[in-house]
Legacy VTK file of the C-alpha trace (Angstrom):
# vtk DataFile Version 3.0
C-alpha trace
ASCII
DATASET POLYDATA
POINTS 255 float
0.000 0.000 0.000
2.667 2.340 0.921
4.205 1.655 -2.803
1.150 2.837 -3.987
0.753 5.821 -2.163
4.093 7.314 -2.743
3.616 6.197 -6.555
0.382 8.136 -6.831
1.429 11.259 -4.621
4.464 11.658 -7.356
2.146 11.361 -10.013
-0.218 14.071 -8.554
2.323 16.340 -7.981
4.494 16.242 -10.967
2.648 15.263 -14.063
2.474 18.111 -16.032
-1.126 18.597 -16.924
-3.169 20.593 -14.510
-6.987 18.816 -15.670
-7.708 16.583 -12.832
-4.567 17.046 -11.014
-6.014 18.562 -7.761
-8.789 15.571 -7.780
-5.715 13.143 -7.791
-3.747 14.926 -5.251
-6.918 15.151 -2.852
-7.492 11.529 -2.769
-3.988 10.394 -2.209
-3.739 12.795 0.335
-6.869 11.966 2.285
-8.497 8.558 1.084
-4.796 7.062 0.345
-3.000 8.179 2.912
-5.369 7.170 5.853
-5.192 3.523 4.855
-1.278 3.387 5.197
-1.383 1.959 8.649
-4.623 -0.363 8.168
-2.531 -3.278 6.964
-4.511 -5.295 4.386
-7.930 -3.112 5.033
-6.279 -0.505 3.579
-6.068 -3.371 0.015
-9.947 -2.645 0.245
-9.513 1.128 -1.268
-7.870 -0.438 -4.241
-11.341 -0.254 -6.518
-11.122 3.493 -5.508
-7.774 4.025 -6.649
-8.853 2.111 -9.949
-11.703 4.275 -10.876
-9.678 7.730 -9.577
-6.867 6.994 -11.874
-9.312 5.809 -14.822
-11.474 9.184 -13.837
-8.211 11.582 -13.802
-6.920 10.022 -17.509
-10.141 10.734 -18.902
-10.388 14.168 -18.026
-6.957 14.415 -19.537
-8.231 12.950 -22.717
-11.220 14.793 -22.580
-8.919 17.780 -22.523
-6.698 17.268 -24.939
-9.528 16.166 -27.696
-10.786 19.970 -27.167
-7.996 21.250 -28.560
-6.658 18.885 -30.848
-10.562 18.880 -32.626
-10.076 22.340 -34.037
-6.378 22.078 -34.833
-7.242 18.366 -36.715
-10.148 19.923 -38.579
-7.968 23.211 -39.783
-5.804 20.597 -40.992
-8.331 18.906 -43.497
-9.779 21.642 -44.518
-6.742 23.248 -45.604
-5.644 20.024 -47.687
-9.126 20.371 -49.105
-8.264 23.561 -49.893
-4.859 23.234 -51.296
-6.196 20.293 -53.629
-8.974 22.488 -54.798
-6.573 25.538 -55.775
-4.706 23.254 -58.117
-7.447 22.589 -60.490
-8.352 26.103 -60.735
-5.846 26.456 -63.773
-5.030 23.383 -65.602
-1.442 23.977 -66.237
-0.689 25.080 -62.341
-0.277 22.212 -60.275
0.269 22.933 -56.392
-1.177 19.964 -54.361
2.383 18.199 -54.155
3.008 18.090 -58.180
5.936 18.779 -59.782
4.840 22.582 -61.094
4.763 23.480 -64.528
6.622 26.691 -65.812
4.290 29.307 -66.448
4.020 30.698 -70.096
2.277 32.794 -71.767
-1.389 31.734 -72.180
-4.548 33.246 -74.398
-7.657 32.503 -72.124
-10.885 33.441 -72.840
-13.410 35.544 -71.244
-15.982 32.903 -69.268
-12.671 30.997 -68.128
-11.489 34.343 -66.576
-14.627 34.738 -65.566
-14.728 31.569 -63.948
-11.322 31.823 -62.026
-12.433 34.308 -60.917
-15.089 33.063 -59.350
-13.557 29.654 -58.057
-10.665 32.484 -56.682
-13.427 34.207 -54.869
-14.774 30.659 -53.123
-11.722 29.563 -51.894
-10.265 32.805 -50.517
-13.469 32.949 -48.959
-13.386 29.807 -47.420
-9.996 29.773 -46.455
-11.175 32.974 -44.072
-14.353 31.309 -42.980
-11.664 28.499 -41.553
-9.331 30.895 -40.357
-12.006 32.523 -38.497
-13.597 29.054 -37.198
-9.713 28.295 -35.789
-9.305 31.371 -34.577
-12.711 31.761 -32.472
-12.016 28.067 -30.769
-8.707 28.141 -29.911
-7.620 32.163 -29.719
-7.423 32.979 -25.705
-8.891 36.261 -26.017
-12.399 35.255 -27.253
-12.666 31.127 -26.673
-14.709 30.339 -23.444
-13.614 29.099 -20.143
-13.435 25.786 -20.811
-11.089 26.224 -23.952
-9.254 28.535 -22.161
-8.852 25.906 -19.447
-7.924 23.102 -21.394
-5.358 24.672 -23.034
-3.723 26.000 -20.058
-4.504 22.158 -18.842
-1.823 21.255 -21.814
1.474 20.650 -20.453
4.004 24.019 -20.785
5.806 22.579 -23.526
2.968 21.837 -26.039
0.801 24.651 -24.579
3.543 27.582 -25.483
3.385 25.417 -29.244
-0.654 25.746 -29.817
-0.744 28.994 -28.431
2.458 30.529 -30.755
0.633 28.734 -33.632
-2.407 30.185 -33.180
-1.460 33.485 -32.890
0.739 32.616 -36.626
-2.808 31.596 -38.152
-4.406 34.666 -36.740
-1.564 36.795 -38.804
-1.727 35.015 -41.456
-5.131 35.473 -41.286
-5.184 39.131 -41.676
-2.218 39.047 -43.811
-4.845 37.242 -46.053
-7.734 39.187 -45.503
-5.313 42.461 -46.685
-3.655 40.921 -50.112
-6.378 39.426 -51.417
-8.221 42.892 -50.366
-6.040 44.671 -52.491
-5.929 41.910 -55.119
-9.388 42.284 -55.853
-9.283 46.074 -56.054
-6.752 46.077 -58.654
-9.171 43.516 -60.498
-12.029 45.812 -60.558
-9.649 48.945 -61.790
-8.805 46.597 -64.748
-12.374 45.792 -65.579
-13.580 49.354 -65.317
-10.113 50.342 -67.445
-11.288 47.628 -70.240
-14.962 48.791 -70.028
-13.344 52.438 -70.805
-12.037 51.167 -74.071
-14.857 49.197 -74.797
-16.850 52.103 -74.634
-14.003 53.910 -76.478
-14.590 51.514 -78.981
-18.455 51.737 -79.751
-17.587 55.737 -80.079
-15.121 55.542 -82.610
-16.746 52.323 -84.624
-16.710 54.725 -87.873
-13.248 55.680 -87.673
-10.731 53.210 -89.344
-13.130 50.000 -88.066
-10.124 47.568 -89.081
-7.330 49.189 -87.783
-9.282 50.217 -84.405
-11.125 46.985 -84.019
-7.745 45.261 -84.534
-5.873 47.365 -81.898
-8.153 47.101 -79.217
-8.563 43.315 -79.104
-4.942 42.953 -78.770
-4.862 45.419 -75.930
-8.227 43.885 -74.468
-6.425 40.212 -74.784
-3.267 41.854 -72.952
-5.606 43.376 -70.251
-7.121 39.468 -69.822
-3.892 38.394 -69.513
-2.831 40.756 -66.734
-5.635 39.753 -65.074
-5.235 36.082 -65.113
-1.452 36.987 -64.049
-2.883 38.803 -60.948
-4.842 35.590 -59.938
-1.905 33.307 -60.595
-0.083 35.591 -58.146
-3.171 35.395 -55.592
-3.080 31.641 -56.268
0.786 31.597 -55.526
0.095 33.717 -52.259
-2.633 31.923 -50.731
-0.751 28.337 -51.242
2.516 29.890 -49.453
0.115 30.651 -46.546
-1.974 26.939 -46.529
1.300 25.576 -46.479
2.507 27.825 -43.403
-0.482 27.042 -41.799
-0.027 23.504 -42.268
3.761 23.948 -40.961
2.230 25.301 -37.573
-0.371 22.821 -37.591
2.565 19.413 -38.039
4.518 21.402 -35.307
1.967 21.357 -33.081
0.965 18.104 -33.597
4.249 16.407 -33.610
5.024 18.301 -29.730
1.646 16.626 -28.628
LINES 1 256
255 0 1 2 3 4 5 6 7 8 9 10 11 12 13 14 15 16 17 18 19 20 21 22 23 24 25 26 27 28 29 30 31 32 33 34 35 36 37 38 39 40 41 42 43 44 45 46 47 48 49 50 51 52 53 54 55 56 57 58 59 60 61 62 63 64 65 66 67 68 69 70 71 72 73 74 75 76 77 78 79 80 81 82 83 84 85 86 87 88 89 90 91 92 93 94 95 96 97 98 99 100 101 102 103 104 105 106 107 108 109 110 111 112 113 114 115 116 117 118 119 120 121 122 123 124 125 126 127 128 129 130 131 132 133 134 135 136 137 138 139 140 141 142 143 144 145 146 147 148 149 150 151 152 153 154 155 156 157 158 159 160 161 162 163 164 165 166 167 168 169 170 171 172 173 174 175 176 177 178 179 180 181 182 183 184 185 186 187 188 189 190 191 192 193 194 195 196 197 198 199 200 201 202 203 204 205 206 207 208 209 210 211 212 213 214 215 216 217 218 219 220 221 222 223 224 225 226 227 228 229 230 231 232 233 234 235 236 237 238 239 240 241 242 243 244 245 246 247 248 249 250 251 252 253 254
């Protein structure tokens, strides 16, 4: 009895999670340690000891599995993500392929259209995860008992979820900003190439061949700028999936 008592007091007082630690340390200190001098009586407790120790891993489970859940389900969604991104363009791979060099491409107007709008789905998405991350696992706005079972964590692994997610909280906004920005520059260039369309239906009289001929090479130009732009976006939001998924490994690989 007296080798389990001192074997459970060390436990209680030097495992490193605090979920369920005081429980533990109560009932060796009180239950356990009265039955030291009862000779076998004190075997009787033994059931007790049983279902403490099975009680106090479970609440260490139970704490853990709160904040691995969000941290596991960032992680598939990004894949999903990434995956998805690659098959926006045919000829840019990004999902683990080998990538193609880039060269010059004509595209036409319903498949920039239609970048455009699978562009617009996964940047939104990819902030509708960030934000569902953010909201379970960031200490200034989770609830208590997030808050509790990451400070439950051992030091170690609790300094790694809590550095990580203040990196996908950055990245983020870093996210939020450039793709911001990337979209006003798109709507500049589509009110620059309605200008010359415009342009064009003014001056349909003057020189029709030459004019006509002029303008579709600059509006072809313009399309390709624009499909440049959201091969740059593209580029930009896989550097950050894969940073996010560097934070995410890290902090599953400390666990």
């Amino acid at each position: 009895m007296g080798f389990l008592y001192y074997l459970l007091k060390d436990v209680s007082e030097k495992q490193p999670y605090k979920v369920g630690k005081n429980d533990l340390k109560q009932f060796v200190d009180t239950v356990l340690f009265k039955k030291l001098s009862t000779g076998r009586k004190g075997f009787e407790v033994i059931e007790r000891v049983a279902g403490k120790v099975g009680e106090y891993n479970g609440k260490v489970k139970t704490s853990n599995e709160n904040v691995t859940r969000p941290i596991i389900k960032l992680r598939a969604d990004m894949e999903k993500l990434e995956n998805e991104v690659s098959k926006i363009l045919e000829n840019d791979a990004v999902s683990g392929a080998t990538k193609k060099s880039v060269q010059a491409v004509t595209y036409s107007e319903e498949q920039v259209k239609q970048a455009v709008i699978d562009i617009n789905k996964l940047l939104n998405d990819c902030k509708f995860h960030g934000k569902d991350y953010n909201n379970h696992l960031d200490m200034a706005h989770n609830s208590e008992n997030m808050k509790n079972a990451i400070n439950d964590l051992n030091f170690k692994l609790r300094d790694r979820v809590l550095i990580a997610t203040k990196a996908v909280k950055h990245e983020s906004q870093r996210l939020n900003e450039l793709s911001d920005k990337a979209w006003a520059d798109f709507r500049s260039m589509k009110k620059c190439i309605s200008r010359e369309m415009q342009s064009l239906n003014k001056s349909v009289n003057l020189t029709i061949s030459e004019r006509i001929g002029m303008l579709l090479d600059d509006v072809n130009q313009k399309a390709t700028d624009i499909l440049r732009q959201l091969h740059e976006m593209r580029k930009k939001f896989q550097d950050y999936v894969l940073k996010l998924n560097d934070w995410i490994v890290a902090a599953k690989k400390s666990e």
